[in-house]
C-alpha positions as CSV (number, residue, x, y, z in Angstrom):
1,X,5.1,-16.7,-50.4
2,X,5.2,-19.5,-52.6
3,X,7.1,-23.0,-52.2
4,X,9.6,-23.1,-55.1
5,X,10.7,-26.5,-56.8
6,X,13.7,-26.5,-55.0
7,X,12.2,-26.2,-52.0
8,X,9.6,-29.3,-52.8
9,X,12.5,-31.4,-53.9
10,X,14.7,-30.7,-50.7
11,X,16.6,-33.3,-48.5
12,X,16.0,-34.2,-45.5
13,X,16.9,-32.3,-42.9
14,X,21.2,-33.0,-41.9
15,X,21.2,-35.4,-38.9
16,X,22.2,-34.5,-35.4
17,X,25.4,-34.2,-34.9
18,X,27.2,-36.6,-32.5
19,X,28.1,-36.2,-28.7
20,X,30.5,-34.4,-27.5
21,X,30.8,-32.7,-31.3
22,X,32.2,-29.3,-31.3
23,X,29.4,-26.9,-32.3
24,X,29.2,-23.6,-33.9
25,X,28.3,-20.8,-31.1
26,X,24.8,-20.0,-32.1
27,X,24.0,-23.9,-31.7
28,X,25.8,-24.2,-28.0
29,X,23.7,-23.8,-24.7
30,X,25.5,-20.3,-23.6
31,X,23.6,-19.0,-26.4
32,X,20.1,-20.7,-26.0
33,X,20.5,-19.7,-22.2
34,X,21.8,-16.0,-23.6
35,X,18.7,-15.4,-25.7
36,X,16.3,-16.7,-23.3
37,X,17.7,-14.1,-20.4
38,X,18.0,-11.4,-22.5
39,X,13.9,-11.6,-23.3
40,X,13.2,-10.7,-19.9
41,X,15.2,-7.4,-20.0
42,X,12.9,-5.2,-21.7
43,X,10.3,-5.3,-18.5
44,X,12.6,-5.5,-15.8
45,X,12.9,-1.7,-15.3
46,X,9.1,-0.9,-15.4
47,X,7.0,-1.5,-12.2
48,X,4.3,-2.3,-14.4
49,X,4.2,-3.6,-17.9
50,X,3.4,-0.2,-20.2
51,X,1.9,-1.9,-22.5
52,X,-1.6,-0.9,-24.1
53,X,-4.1,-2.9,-22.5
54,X,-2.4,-3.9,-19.5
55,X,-4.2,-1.6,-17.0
56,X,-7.7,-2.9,-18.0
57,X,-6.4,-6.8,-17.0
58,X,-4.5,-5.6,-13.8
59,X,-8.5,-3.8,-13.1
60,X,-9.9,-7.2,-13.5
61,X,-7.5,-9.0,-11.5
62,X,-7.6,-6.3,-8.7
63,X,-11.6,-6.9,-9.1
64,X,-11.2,-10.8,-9.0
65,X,-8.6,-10.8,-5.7
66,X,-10.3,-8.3,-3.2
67,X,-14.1,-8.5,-4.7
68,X,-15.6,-10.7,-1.6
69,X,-14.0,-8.5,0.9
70,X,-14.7,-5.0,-0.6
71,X,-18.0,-3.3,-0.1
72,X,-16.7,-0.5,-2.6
73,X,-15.7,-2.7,-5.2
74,X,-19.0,-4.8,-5.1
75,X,-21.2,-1.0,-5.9
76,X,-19.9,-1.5,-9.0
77,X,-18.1,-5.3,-10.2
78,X,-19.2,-8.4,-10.0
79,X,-16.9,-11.1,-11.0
80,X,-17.0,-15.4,-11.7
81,X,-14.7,-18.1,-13.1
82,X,-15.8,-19.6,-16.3
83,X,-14.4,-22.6,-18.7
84,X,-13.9,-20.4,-21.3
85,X,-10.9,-19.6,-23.7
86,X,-9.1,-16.9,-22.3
87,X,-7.7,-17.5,-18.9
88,X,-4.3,-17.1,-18.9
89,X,-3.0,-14.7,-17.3
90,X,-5.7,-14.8,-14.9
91,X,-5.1,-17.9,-13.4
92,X,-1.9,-16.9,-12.4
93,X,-2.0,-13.6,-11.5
94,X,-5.1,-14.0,-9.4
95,X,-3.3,-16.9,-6.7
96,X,0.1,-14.9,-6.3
97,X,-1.4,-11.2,-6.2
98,X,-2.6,-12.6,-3.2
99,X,0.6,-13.2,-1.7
100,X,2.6,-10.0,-3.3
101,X,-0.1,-7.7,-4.8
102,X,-1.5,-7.4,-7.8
103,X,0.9,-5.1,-9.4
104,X,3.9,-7.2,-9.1
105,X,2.6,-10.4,-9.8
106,X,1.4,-8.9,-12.9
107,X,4.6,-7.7,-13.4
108,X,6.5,-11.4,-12.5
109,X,4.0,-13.2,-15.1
110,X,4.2,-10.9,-17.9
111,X,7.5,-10.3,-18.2
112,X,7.6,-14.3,-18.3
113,X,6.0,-14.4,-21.7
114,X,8.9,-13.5,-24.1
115,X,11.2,-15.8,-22.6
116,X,8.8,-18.3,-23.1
117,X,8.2,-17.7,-26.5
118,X,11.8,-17.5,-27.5
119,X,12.3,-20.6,-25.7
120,X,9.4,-22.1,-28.1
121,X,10.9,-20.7,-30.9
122,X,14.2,-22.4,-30.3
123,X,12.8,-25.4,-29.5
124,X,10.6,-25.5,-32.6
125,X,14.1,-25.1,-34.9
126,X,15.9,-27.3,-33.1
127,X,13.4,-30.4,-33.8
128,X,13.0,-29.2,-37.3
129,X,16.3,-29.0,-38.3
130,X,18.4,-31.3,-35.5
131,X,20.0,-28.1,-35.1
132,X,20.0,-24.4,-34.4
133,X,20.1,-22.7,-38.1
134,X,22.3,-19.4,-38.1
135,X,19.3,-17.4,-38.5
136,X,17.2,-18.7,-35.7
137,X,17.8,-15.0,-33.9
138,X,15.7,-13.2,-37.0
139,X,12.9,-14.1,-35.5
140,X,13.0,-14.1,-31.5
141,X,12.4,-10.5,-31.6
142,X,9.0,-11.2,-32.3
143,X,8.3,-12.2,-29.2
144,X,8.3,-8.4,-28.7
145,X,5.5,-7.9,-31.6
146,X,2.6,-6.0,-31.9
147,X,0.1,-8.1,-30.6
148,X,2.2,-8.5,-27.2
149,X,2.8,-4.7,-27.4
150,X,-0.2,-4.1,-27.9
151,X,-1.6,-5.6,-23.8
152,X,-2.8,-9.2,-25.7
153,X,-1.5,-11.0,-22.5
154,X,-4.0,-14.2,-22.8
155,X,-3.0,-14.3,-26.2
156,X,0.9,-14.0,-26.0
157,X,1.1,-16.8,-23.3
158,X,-1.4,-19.3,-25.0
159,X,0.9,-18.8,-28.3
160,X,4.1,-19.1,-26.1
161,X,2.2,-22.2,-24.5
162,X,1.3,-23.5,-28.5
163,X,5.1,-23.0,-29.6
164,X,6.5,-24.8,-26.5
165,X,3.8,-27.7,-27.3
166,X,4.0,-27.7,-30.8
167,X,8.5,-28.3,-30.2
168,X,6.9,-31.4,-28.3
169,X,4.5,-32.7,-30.9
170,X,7.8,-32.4,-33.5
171,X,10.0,-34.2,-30.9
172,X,7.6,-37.1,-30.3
173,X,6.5,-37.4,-33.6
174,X,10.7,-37.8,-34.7
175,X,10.8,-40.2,-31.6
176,X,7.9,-42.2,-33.1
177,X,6.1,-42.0,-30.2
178,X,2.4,-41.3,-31.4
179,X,0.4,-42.8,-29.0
180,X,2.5,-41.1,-26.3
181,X,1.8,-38.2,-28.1
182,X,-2.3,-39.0,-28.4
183,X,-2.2,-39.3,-24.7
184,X,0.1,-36.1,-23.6
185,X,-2.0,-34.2,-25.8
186,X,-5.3,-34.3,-24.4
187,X,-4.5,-32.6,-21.3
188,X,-1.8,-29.8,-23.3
189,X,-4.7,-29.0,-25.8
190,X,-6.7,-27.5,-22.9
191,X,-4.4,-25.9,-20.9
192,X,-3.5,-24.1,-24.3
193,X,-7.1,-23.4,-24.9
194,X,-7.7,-22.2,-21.4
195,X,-5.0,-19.8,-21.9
196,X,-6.7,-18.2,-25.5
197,X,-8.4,-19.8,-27.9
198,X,-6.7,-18.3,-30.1
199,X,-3.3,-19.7,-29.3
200,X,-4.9,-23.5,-29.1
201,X,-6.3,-23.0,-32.8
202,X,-3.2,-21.9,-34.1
203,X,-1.2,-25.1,-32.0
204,X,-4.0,-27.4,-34.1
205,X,-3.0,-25.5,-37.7
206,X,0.6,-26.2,-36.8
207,X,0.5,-29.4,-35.4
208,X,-1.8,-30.7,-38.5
209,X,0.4,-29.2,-41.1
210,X,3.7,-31.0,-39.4
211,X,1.7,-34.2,-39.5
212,X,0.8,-33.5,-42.9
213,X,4.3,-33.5,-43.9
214,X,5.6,-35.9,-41.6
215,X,2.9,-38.6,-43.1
216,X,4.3,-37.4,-47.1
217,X,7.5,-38.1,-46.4
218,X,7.0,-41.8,-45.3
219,X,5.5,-42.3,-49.0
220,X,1.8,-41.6,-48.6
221,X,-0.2,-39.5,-51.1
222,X,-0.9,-36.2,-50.0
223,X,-4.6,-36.8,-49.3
224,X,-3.7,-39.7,-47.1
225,X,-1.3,-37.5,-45.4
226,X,-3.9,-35.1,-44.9
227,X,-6.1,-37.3,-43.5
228,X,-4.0,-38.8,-41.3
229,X,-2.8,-35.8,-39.7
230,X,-6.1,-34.5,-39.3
231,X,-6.3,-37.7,-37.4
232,X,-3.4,-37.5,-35.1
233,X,-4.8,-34.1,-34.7
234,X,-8.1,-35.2,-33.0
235,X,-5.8,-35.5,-30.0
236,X,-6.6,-31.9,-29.3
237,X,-10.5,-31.9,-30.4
238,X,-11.9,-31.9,-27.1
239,X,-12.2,-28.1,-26.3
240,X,-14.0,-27.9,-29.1
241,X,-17.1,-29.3,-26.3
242,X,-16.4,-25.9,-24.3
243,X,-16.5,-23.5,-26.9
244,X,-19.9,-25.0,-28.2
245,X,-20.8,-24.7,-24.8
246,X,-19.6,-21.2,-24.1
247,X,-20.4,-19.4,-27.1
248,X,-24.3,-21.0,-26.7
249,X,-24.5,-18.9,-24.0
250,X,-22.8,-15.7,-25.4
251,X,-25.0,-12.7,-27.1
252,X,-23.4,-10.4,-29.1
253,X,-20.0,-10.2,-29.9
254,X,-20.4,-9.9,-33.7
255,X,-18.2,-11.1,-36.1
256,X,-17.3,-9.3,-39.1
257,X,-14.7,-6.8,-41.1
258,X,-13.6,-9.6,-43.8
259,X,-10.8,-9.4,-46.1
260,X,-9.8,-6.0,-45.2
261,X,-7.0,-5.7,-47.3
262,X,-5.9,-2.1,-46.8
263,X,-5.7,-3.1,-42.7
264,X,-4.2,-6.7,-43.6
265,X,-0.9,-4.9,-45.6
266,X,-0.6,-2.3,-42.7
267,X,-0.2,-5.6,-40.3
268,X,2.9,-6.7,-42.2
269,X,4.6,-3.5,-41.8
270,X,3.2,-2.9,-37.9
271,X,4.6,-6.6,-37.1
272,X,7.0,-4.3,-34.6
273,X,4.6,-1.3,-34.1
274,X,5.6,0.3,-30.8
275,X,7.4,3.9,-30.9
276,X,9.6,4.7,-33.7
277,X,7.8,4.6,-37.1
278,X,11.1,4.0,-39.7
279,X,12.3,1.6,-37.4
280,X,9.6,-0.8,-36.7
281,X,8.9,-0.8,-40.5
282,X,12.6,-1.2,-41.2
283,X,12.9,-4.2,-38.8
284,X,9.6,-6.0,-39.9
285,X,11.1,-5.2,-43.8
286,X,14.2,-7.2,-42.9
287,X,12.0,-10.3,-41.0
288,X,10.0,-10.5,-43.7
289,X,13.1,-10.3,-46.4
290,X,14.7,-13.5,-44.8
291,X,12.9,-16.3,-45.8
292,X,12.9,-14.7,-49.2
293,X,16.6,-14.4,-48.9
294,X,16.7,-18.4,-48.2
295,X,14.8,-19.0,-51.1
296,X,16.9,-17.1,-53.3
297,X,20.3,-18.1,-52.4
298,X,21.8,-20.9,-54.2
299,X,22.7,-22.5,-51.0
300,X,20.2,-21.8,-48.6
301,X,16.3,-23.4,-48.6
302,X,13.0,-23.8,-46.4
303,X,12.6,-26.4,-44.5
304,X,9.2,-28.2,-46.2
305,X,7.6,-29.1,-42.0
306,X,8.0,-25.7,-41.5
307,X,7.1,-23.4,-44.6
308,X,3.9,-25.4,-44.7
309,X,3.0,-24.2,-41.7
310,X,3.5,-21.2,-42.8
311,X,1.6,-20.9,-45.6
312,X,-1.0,-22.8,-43.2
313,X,-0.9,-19.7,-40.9
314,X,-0.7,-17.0,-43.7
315,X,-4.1,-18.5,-45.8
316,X,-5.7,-18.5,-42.1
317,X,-4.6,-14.5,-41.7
318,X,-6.0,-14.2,-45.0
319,X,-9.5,-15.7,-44.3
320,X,-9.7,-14.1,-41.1
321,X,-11.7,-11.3,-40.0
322,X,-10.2,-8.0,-38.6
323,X,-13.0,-8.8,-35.3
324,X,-14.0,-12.0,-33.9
325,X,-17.1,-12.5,-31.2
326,X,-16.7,-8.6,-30.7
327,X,-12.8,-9.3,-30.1
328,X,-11.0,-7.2,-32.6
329,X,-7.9,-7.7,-34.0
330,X,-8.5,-11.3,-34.5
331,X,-6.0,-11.5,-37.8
332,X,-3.4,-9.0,-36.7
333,X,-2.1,-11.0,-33.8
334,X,-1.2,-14.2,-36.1
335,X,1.0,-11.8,-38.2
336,X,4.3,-12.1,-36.1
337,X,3.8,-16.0,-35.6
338,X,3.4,-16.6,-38.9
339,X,6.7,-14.3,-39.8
340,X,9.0,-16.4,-37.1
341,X,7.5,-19.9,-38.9
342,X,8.8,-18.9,-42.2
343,X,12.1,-17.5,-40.7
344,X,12.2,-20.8,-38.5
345,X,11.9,-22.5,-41.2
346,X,15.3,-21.4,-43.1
347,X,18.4,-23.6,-43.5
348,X,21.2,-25.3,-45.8
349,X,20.1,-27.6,-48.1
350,X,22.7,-29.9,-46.9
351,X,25.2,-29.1,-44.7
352,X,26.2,-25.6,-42.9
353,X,29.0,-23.7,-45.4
354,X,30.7,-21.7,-43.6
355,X,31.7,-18.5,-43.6
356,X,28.6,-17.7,-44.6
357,X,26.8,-19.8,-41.6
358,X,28.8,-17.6,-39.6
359,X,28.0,-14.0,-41.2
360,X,24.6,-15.3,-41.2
361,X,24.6,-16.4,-37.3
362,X,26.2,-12.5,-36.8
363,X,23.5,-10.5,-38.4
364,X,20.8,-12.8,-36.9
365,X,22.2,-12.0,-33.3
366,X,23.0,-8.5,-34.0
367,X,19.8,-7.9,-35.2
368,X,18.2,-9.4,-32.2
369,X,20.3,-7.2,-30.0
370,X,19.5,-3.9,-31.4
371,X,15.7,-4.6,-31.8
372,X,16.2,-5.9,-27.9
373,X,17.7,-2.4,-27.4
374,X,14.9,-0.4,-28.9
375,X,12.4,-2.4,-27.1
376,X,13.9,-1.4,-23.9
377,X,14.1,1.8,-24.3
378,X,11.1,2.5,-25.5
379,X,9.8,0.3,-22.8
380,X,11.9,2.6,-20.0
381,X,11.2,6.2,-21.8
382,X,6.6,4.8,-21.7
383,X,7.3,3.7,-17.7
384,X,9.2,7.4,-16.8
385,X,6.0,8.8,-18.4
386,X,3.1,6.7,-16.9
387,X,5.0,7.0,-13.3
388,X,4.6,10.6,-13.7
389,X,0.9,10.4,-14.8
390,X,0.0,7.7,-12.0
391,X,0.8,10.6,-8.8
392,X,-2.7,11.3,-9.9
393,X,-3.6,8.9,-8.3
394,X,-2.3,9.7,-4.7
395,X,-5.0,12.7,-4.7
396,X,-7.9,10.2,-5.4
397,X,-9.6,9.5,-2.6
398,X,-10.3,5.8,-2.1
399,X,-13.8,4.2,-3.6
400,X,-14.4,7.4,-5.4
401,X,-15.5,7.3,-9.0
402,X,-13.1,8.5,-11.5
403,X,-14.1,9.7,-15.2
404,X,-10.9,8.5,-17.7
405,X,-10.4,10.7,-20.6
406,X,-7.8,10.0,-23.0
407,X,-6.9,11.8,-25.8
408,X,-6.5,10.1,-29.4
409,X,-4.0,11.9,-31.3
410,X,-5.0,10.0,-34.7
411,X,-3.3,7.6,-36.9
412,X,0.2,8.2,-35.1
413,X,2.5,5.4,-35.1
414,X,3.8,5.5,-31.6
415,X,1.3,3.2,-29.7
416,X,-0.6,5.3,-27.2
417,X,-0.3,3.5,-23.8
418,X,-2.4,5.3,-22.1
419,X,-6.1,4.0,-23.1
420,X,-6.5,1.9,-20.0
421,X,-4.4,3.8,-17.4
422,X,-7.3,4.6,-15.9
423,X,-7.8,1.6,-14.3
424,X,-5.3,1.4,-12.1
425,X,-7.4,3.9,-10.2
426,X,-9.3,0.4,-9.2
427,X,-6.3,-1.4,-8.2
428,X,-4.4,1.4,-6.1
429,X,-7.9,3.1,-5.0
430,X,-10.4,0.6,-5.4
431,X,-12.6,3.1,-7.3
432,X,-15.1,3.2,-10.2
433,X,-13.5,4.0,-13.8
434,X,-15.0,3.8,-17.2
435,X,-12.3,2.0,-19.1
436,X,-12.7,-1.5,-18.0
437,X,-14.0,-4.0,-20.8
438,X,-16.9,-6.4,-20.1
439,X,-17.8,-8.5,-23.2
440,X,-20.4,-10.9,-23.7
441,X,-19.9,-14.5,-23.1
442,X,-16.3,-13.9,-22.8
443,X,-15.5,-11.4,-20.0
444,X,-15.0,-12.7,-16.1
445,X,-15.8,-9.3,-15.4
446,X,-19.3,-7.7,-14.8
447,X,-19.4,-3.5,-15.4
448,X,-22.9,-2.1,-13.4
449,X,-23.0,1.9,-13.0
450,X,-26.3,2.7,-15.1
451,X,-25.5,6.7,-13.3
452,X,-22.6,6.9,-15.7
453,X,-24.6,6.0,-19.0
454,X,-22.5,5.4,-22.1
455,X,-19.3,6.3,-19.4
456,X,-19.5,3.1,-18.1
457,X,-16.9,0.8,-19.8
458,X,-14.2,0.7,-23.1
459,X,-14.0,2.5,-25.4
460,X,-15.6,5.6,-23.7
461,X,-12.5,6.9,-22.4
462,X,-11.4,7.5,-25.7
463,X,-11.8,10.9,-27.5
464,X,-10.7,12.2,-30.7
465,X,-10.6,15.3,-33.1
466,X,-13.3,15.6,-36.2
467,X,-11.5,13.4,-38.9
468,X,-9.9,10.7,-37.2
469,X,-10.1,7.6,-39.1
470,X,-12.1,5.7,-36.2
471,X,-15.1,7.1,-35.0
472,X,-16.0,8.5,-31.3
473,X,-16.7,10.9,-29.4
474,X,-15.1,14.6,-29.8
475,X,-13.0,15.6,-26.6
476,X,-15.7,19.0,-26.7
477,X,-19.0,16.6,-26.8
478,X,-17.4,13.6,-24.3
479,X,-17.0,16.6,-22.0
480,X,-20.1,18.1,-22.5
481,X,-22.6,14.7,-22.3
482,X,-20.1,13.4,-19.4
483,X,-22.8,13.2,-16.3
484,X,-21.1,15.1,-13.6
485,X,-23.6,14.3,-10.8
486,X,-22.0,10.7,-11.6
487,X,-18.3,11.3,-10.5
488,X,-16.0,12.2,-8.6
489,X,-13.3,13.2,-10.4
490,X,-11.9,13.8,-14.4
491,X,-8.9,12.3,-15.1
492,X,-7.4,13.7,-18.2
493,X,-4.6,12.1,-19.8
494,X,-2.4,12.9,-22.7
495,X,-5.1,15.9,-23.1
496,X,-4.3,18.5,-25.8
497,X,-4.9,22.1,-24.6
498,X,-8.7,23.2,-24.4
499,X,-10.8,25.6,-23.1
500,X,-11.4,26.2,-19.4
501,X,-15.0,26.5,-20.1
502,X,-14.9,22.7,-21.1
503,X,-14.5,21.7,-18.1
504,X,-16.9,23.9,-15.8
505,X,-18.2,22.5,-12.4
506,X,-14.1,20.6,-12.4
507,X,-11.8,21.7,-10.0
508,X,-8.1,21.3,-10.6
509,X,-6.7,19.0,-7.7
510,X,-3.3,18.0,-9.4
511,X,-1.7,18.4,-12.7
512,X,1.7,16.5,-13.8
513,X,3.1,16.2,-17.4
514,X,0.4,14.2,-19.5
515,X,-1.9,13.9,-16.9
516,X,-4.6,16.7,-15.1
517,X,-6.8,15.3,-12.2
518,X,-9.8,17.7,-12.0
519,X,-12.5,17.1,-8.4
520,X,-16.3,17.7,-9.3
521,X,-17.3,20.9,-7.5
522,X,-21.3,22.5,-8.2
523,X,-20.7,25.1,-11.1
524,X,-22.2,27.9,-8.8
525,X,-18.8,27.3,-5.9
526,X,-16.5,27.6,-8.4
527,X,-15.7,31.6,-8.7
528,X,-13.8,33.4,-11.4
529,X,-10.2,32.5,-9.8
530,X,-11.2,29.0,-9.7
531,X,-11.9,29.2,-13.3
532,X,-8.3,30.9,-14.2
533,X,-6.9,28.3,-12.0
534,X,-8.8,25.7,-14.3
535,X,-7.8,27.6,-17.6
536,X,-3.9,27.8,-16.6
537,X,-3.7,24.0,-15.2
538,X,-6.2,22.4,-18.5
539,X,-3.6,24.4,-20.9
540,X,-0.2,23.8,-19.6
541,X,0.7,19.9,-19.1
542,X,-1.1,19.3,-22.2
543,X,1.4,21.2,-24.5
């Protein structure tokens, strides 16, 4: 995106209108309160969150609740509180799953971070433009987007945490109350950081660029207003101590996959990723055609605070890598952020012209509604499923050690939920499973089960067909090298059909739709009715 003259050459923003001044619907508090609510509908039917990665996280927090008191848990975990960046969810899951459990309170928290984030996003328009723009409901659907889809809890709340923040840097700054500001700062930049570094960067990128503009239009150069927003932005400098600190005393974690264009473009159009393809590209098409809309129309414009930090935000998706420290992903979660700046940032160049305010205001909430639609269902139709597949469960007994394999279909669109399912085994039957993700100098969590060999943590759960675009294991060689002596049981889930001989020495204990539970029996019990029992039960729920 580029910033056109009329954009550079734009008034200020119109002032805010009087007390007790009738306002347009979309400006009034019944709507600010509507779109708020509505953001926690999409998780209120699911017991637990069905999102990607959420099973691995509730693991940890099981782990980091019940570790001292648990004999079983402590064969395998070990677990310690560190300063580092990515706390989040932790920190208050942890306190109140001792009070209700760890599944609810992971449920209560998460289902949390949407409405913050649209509340940020509100917030953020409202300081900008002294008002609510029509089209301020483009982009609360991205609360929803991939990155939150995807399980990036620690992530999604620190960048809730760095919109609400950075509403409060804009309003102080208008106030004129730096020094305030310098002071209030200190402690929000670490409770940001401590949340993800991630979001605490990207609260420094936007905070700088709003200085930046802020500083120009008082009449300073824009090299002075650079450098003095770089030092009103000092305020939040000091976790910059703790990460010096904590990634001295990480190994690995490598960091690499630069400018991977191919994987960059697909992020645009996966902004939404999450079950139905044409629709999630369709929706991210029409997010992304906004701010070009605004720039187009004789009547409409970007706001200059905000479409800087936009372009602030898309140059830093640009320059980073696809992994981070071993964290991968690093430049596909800033994609939706960056998307709702630039549609944040749309208004009238002078004041709201109705009726197209209104037709404006319409589409923006409509399209909120139906994306908030989809995102429920979707949410409701993954839940019905993983209920089904979690019965499982009820047949493991407890402290066991459970082998997770989970088929990779390749390359489909629909985002496959089930990678870290497994875990739940530790939180509803305190047993072993191999999808849990330690990671050097960045994981709370401590994996030791040297029996299982390369089965002992993420990714080896996964397995795939020859020609998959990622590498891994084939479902036939995982089964092979997997060391039965090791486990307990196999949990396969979302398992094409396969052989029966594939799974010799496994006895079928229960079978459900997407999901066979198989108990570790010596090959030489098992007789030939065992194995047709084995053949029928492998075959059928994985059609």
């Amino acid at each position: 995106m580029i910033i056109t003259p009329h954009l550079v050459a734009e008034q200020a923003a119109p002032a805010a209108l009087p007390r007790g001044t009738p306002r347009p619907w979309w400006e009034g508090r019944p709507f600010v309160a509507a779109m708020i609510l509505l953001a926690f509908i999409p998780l209120a039917y699911p017991a637990i969150p069905p999102l990607v990665d959420i099973g691995g996280h509730m693991g940890r927090f099981k782990v980091a609740v019940d570790l001292a008191n648990s004999a079983i848990l402590q064969q395998w975990f070990s677990f310690r509180w560190l300063p580092i960046g990515n706390l989040g969810v932790d920190v208050l899951v942890v306190p109140l799953a001792k009070l209700i459990g760890v599944e609810p309170a992971t449920k209560l928290v998460v289902m949390s971070i949407p409405p913050l984030t649209v509340a940020g996003m509100l917030w953020v328009a409202r300081e900008v433009h002294n008002r609510l723009p029509p089209t301020v409901a483009f982009a609360l659907p991205l609360a929803f987007g991939h990155p939150f889809m995807f399980g990036f809890v620690n992530f999604s709340l620190s960048m809730a945490l760095a919109l609400l923040a950075f509403g409060l840097w804009l309003r102080l700054g208008r106030l004129g109350k730096s020094k305030l500001r310098a002071l209030l700062f200190v402690p929000i930049s670490f409770i940001v950081f401590f949340a993800h570094t991630y979001g605490w960067g990207t609260l420094g990128l936007l905070c700088f660029s709003a200085e930046a503009v802020r500083q120009h239009d008082r009449g300073r150069s824009w090299w002075m207003s650079i450098i003095r927003a770089a030092y009103h932005a000092l305020a939040m400098a000091l976790p910059l101590l703790l990460i010096l600190l904590w990634r001295s005393e990480a190994t690995g974690g490598l960091t690499h996959r630069w400018f991977d264009w191919e994987y960059k473009w697909e992020y645009l159009l996966r902004m939404f990723r999450d079950r139905w393809e044409a629709y999630d590209i369709a929706c991210a098409a029409i997010v992304l055609a906004v701010p070009v809309f605004a720039l187009i129309h004789p009547r409409l414009t970007l706001s200059r605070n905000l479409a800087f930090s936009g372009l602030v935000l898309a140059a830093t998706y640009v320059l980073l890598p696809r992994i981070v420290f071993g964290s991968a992903y690093a430049d596909m979660r800033l994609v939706p952020f960056a998307a709702a700046i630039f549609v944040l940032a749309v208004r009238f160049k002078q004041e709201t012209r109705y009726p197209l305010s209104t037709w404006l205001a319409v589409a923006a909430t409509g399209f909120m509604l139906v994306r908030l639609a989809g995102t429920t269902a979707s949410m409701a139709i993954a839940w019905n499923r993983q209920k089904v597949q979690l019965e499982a469960l009820d047949h493991v007994e407890p402290g066991s050690r459970v082998a997770v394999m989970v088929w990779d279909r390749c390359e489909r669109w629909t985002l496959r939920r089930s990678d870290h399912l497994g875990a739940l085994a530790t939180v509803r039957q305190e047993a072993y499973t191999n999808d849990h993700w330690p990671m050097a100098g960045s994981s709370l969590l401590t994996v030791r089960y040297p029996a299982g060999g390369w089965f002992q943590r993420d990714p080896s759960q996964i397995v795939r067909d020859p020609g998959c675009r990622h590498e891994g294991w084939s479902v036939r060689a995982a089964l092979y090298n997997l060391p039965h002596d090791a486990f307990d049981y196999l949990w396969l889930i979302d398992m094409r059909p396969i052989p029966a001989d594939w799974v010799d020495g496994w006895q079928p204990v229960w079978a459900g739709k997407g999901s066979i539970l198989l108990k570790h029996v010596p090959l030489s019990e098992a007789g030939e009715e065992q194995r047709l029992r084995t053949l029928r039960t492998v075959r059928g729920p994985g059609r």
